[in-house]
C-alpha positions as CSV (number, residue, x, y, z in Angstrom):
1,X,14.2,8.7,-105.3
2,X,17.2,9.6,-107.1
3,X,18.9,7.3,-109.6
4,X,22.9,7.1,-110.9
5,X,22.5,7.9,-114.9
6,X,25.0,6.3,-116.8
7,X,26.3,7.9,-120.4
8,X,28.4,7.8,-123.0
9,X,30.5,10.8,-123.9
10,X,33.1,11.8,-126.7
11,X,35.7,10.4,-124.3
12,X,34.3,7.8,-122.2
13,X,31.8,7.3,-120.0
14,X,30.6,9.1,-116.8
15,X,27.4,9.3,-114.5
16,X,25.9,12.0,-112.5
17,X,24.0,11.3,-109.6
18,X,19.8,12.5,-109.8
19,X,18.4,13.7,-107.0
20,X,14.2,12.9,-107.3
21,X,13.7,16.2,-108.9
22,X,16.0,15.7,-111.7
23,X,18.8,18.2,-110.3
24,X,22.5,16.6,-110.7
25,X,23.6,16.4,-107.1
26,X,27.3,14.8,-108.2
27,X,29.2,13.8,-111.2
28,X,32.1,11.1,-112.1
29,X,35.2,11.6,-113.7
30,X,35.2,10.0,-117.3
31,X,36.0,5.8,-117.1
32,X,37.2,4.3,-120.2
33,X,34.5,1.2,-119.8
34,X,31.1,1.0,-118.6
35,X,32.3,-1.9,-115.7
36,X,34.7,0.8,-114.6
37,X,32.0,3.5,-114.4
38,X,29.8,0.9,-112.6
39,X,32.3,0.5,-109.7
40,X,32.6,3.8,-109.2
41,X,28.9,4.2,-109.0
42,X,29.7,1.2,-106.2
43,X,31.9,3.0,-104.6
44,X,29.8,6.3,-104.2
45,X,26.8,3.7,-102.7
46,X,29.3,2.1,-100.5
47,X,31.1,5.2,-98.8
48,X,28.4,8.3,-99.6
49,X,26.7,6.9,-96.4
50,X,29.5,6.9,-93.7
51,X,31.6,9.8,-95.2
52,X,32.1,12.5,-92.4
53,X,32.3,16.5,-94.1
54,X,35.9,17.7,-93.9
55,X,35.4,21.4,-94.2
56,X,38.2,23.0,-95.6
57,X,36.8,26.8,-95.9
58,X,37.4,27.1,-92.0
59,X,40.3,27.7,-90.2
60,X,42.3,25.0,-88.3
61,X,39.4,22.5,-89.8
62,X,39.5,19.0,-88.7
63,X,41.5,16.7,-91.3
64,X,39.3,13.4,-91.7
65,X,40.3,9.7,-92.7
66,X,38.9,8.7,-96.4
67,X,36.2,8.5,-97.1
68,X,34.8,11.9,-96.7
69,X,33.9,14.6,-98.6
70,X,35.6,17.2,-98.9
71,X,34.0,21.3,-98.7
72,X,36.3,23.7,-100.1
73,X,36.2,26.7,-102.0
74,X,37.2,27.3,-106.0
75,X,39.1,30.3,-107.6
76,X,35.3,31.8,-108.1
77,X,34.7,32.4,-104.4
78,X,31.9,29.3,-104.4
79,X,31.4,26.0,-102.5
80,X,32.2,23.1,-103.7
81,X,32.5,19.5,-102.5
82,X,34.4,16.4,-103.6
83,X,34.0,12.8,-102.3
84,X,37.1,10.7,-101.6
85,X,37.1,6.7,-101.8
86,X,39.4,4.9,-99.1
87,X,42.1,5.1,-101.0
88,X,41.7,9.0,-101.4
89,X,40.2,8.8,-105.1
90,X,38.0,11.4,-106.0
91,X,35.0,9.0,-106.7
92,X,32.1,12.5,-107.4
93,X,32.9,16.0,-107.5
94,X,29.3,18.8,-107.2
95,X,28.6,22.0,-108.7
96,X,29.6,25.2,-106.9
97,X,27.6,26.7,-104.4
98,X,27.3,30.1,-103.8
99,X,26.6,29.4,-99.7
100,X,28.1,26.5,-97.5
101,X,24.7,25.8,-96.8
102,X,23.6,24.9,-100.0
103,X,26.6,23.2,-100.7
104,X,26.3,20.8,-97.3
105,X,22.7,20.4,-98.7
106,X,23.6,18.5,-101.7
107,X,26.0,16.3,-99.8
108,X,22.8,15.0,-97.4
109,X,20.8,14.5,-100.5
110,X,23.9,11.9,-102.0
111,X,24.5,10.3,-98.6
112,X,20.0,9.6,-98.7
113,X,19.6,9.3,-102.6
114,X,22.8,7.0,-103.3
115,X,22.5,4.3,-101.0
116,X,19.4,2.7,-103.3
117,X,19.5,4.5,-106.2
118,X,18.9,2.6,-109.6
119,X,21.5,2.7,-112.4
120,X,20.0,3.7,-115.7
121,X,21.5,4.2,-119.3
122,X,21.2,8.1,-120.3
């Protein structure tokens, strides 16, 4: 089971998201206070689940209403995703990907692993 770690950092604090092996699936922005960091982590259980994949690598894609995560590509050619709140916040951002198929991977793992996963203090 994966599990939201929560820590401190020489700005603020952030979390990333655990998959069951260990592997960082997502991360937050920085929050200036751990109640702010702990909504976020709210947010990402609440809207992970029902966020439909707006892929923006292919042409004439499909634009989505927030949530969603979005799959795009960076200025090093690789995958990356980023998921949206309602109100179009970026709420967790994931590593790059060299194929869209890994990169779709890790956003099945957050929509199983966040739903129940347990905050803990890193």
């Amino acid at each position: 089971m994966g599990k939201f770690a929560v820590r401190t950092t020489a700005t603020g604090i952030k979390f990333n998201l655990k998959a069951g092996n260990g592997e960082i699936i997502a991360t937050s922005e920085i929050y200036t206070t751990e109640a702010a960091c702990k909504k976020g982590i709210a947010s990402v259980k609440r809207n992970a689940p029902i966020a439909p994949v707006e892929n923006q690598t292919l042409e004439g894609y499909k634009v989505e209403k927030h949530p969603k995560f979005e799959v795009y590509k960076d200025k090093a050619g690789e995958f990356r995703f980023r998921l949206k709140a309602t109100n179009g916040q970026i709420i967790a951002v994931g590593e790059g990907y060299k194929a869209l198929a890994g990169c779709l991977n890790g956003i099945e793992s957050i929509k199983k692993n966040a739903p129940d996963a347990p905050i803990v203090k890193e």
